[in-house]
N, C-alpha and C positions, 0 to 999 in steps of 0.2 A: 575203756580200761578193763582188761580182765585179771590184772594182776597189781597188787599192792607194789606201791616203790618203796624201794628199800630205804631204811632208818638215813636219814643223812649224819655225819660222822663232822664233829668238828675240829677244826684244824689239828687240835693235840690229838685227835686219832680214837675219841671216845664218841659218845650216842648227842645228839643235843636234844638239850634238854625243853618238853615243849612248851615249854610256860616262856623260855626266854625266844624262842625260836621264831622269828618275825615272820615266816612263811609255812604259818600250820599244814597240815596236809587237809585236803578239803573233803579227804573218804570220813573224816574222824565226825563228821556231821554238821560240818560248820556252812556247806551249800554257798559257798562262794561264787559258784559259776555261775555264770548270768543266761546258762542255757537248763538251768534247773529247772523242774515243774512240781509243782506240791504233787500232779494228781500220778506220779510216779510210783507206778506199782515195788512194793519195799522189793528189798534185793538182800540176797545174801554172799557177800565177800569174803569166802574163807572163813567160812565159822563163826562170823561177825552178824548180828544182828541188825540192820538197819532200821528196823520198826520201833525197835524198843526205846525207850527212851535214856538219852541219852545225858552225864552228868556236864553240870554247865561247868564250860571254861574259864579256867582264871583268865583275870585280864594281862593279856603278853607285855603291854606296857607299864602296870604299878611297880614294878622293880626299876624302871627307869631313873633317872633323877631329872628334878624339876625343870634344871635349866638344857634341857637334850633337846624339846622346840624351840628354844630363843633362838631370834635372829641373830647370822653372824653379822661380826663389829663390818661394819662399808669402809671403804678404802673412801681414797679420793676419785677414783672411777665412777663411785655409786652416789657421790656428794650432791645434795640437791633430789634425789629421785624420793617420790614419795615411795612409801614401803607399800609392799599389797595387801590388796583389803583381808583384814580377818587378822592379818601377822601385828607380830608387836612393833607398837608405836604406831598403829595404823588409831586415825580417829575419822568420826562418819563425819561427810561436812554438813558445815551449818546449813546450806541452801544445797537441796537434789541439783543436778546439771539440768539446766529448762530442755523443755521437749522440742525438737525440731519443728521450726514452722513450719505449717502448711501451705503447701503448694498456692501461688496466688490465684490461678485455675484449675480444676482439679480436672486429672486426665478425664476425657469422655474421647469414645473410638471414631473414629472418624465417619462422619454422617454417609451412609450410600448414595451412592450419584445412581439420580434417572437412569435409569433405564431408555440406550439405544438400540432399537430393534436392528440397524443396517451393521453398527458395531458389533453388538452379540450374534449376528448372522456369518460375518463375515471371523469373529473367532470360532463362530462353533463348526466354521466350512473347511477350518487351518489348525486341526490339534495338534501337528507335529510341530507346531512352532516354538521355540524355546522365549522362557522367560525372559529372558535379555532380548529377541526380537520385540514380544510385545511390549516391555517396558519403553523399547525404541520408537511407539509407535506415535507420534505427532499428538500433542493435546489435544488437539478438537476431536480426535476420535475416540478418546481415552474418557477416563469419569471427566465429567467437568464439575469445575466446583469446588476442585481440589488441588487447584492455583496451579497448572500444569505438570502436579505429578510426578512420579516417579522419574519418566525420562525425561521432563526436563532438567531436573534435578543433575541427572547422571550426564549428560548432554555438557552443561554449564561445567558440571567436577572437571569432565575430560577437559573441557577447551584451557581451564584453569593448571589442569595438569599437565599438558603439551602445550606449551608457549612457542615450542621454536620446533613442532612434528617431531620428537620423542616425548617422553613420558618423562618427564623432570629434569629434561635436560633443553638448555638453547641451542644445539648441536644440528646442523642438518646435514646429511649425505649429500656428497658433493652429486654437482647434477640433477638434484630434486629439485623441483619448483616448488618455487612459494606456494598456498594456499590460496594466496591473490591472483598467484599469474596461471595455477593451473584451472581458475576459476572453481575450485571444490567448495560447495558452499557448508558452512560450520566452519572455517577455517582447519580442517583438516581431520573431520569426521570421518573423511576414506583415504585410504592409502591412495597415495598417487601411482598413476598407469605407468607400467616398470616398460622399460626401455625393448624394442624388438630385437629378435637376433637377425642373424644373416638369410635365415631359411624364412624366419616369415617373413622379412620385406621384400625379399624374389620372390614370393606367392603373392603381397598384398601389389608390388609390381606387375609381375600376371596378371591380377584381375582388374588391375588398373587398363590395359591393355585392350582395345577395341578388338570384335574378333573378326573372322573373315567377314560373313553377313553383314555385321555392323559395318563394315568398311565400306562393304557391298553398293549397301542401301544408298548410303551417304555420298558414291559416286554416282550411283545411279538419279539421287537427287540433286547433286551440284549438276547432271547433265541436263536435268529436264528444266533447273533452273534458267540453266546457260539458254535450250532453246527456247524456254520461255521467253528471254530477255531478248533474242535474235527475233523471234516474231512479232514480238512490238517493237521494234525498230525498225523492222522490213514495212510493218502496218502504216507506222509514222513516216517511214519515208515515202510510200505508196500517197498515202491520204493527205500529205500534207506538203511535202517539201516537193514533192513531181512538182506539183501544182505552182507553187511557188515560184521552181528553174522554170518552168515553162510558160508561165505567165511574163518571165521577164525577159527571156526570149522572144518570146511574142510580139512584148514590145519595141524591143527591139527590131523586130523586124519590119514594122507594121511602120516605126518612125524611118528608118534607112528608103522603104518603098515610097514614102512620100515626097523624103530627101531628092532621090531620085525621079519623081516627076518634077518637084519643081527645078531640077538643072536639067530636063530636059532627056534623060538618059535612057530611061524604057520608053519601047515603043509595043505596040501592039502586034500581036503575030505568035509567032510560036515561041514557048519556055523550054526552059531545060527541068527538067526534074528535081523538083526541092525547090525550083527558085520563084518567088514570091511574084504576083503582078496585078492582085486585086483588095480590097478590103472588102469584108462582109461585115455588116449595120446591121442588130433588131434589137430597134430602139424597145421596145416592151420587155425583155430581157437584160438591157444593158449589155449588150455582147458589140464586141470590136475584136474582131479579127482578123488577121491574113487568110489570102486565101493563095495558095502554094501548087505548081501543079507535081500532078502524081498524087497518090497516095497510100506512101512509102511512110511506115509504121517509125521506124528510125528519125527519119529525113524530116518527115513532115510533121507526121501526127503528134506523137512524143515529143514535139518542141511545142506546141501547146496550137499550133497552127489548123485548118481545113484544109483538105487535101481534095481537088478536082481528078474527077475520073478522067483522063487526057493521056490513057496509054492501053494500048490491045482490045481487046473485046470489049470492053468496059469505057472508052472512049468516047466521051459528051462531047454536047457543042460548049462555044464559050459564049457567054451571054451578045457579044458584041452583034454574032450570028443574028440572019433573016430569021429564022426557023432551027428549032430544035428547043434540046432539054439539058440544059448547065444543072448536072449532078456531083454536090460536092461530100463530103465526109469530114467527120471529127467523133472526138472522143467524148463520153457522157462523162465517166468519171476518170481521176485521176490525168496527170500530164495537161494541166490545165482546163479541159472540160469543158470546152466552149458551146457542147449541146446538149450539156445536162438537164436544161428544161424548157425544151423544145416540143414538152408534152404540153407546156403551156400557153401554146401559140392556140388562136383560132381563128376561123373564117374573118381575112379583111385587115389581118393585124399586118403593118408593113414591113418588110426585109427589103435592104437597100444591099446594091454592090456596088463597088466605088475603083474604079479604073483609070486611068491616068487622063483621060477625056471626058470620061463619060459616066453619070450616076444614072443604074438602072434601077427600078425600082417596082419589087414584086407585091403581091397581096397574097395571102396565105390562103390558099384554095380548100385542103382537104388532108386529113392525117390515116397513116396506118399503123396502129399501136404495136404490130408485131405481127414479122414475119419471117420464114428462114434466110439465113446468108444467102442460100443456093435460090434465091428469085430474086436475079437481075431484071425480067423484066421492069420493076420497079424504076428503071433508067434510061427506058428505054425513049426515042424521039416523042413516040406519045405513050406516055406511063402509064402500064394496067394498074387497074385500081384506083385511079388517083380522079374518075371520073370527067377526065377530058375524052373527048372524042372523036376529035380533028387534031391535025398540025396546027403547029404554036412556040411561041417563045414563054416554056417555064424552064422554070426554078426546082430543083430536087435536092433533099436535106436527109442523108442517111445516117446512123448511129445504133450504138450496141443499146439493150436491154433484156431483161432487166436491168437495174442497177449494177455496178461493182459488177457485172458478168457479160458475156458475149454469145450468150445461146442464139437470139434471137437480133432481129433488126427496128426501127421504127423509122417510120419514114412520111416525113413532111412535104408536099407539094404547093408554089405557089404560081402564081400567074404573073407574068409583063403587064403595067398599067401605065409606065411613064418608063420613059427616054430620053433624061435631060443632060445636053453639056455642062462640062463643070465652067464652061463661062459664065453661064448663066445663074450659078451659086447653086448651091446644095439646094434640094428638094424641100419640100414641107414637112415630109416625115423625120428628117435627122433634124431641121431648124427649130419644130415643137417639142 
């Protein structure tokens, strides 16, 4: 304030006066303001001394009259209300108001949880994380001890405040699945996965989509499958099922050729090519076969039969012969297999031929485990190799080796020991 305010003037237009005047002015020394300070250096106001001392004021209120703080008369609004303390009609009561009772526990702050090194490692590796995340964060990694905490607290509020997936309402958008059937566990702690457009299911289509390569592969492996599956069946019918037709051809054959001696209808002399006119016997083997002439890989051999050398350069005797060398053939494996182990012949073991008159009957002289196709001599009237050395009536037994292949040949040699009519019944070697 640097200037005095003017006298206030009352309503009839004159000074009022300050003894009656209920708002002294506060320059006059009365220090009303609550922002005063004693240690306020004096001041001078217009000629006015503030230091000095100043005369004490009358009291503004002794001209009042007595009854100007009485309570006004209450209505019937105010009926009943006690009056306020200090005013008239107020009386103190007989009993203070009792003091509030104390707490039945008194607050104590909540004890610190242990200390987890993997927890405290794991916040102090994530500070950007907001409160609301870690509050989120599952009680076993939070304090424990603290009956699950903050989130689960907050966890339980939401599921209590979304009953029906809004916030206080049982309300769901249509097309939203349940919380049960979108399997969201909390019953609906995450929003459910909002519907695709057009563009992303032509791309998540696309990638749904095998590409060339893949397609590729996948022929290339149903082919190798395919000829996998054709070469064990080619295997199986090789190793198994030849063996099989041509054993039952065989039999067949081998029955018809006997049919036919006993009515009398083969005679001895020349065949025709393919047609049957002998049985071959080695009892030590259990082998019964036809013996067929030619030997024609079709015709003969492939029906599970022996095939006799009996045509061009390759032309044996027939055992019936004075002299010479009965050279027959068959197959080791597959198409019946009638000399698969004829490596297991040796010196003396008996091979019989059986003829519509006559059972000739060899001993097994001498074996050659392998030699090439191209040595015919092998068949010849006296056979190199086979350690005869004069003319004679044998026996010659050719077939492929190794096994399962045709590089090579192996060839069995026997000798004439007996020449008996079938009058006179089968030999000793087929009767033991």
């Amino acid at each position: 304030m640097t200037a005095l305010r003017p006298e206030r003037e009352s309503a009839a237009g004159g000074p009022v006066d300050p003894l009656t005047d209920p708002l002294p002015d506060v320059l006059a020394g009365g220090h009303s303001s609550p922002w005063f300070r004693a240690e306020q250096p004096p001041q001078q106001i217009q000629g006015h001394n503030l230091s000095a001392p100043q005369p004490p004021l009358a009291d503004p209120y002794a001209q009042l009259p007595a009854d100007a703080y009485a309570a006004p008369p209450q209505d019937d609004a105010y009926a009943g209300h006690s009056p306020y303390e200090g005013g008239p009609g107020w009386t103190a009561s007989p009993e203070p108001y009792p003091a509030p009772e104390a707490a039945e526990e008194p607050y104590s702050p909540v004890p610190e949880a242990p200390r987890d090194d993997e927890t405290m490692a794991l916040r102090a590796a994530d500070p950007a994380r907001t409160d609301e995340e870690r509050d989120e964060t599952p009680p076993a990694t939070t304090a424990a001890g603290a009956e699950g905490g903050r989130a689960a607290r907050r966890k339980a509020a939401k599921r209590n405040a979304r009953p029906g997936g809004r916030r206080g309402t049982g309300r769901r958008r249509a097309g939203t699945p349940t919380p049960e059937a979108s399997g969201t566990p909390g019953g609906g702690d995450e929003p459910p996965e909002r519907p695709r457009t057009r563009v992303e299911a032509r791309r998540a289509e696309r990638a749904r989509k095998p590409s060339a390569a893949t397609v590729a592969s996948r022929a290339v492996g149903e082919l190798f499958i395919t000829i996998g599956v054709l070469m064990l069946l080619f295997v199986t019918y090789q190793l198994w099922w030849t063996n099989v037709r041509a054993q039952q051809q065989a039999d067949g054959a081998a029955h018809n050729l006997q049919q036919d001696w006993e009515q009398g209808k083969r005679k001895p002399g020349a065949f025709q090519a393919g047609q049957g006119f002998a049985i071959l016997h080695i009892p030590k083997l259990d082998v019964v076969v036809p013996v067929a002439s030619g030997i024609d890989k079709q015709r003969v051999l492939d029906r599970g039969m022996a095939g006799h050398y009996a045509e061009g350069a390759l032309k044996t005797a027939l055992p019936s012969a004075k002299e010479g060398n009965f050279a027959v053939a068959g197959h080791r494996n597959t198409h019946g297999e009638p000399f698969r182990y004829i490596n297991r012949l040796t010196p003396g073991d008996p091979i019989v031929v059986e003829t519509q008159d006559t059972y000739y009957v060899y001993e097994m002289a001498s074996i050659l485990p392998q030699t090439p196709p191209s040595n015919t001599a092998v068949i010849d009237p006296v056979p190199a190799g086979s350690g005869f050395t004069e003319p004679g009536r044998y026996l010659t037994l050719t077939t492929c080796t190794p096994e399962f292949t045709s590089t090579y040949r192996m060839i069995v040699w026997g000798k004439m020991v007996e020449e008996r009519p079938r009058s006179k019944g089968k030999p000793d070697a087929l009767v033991d």
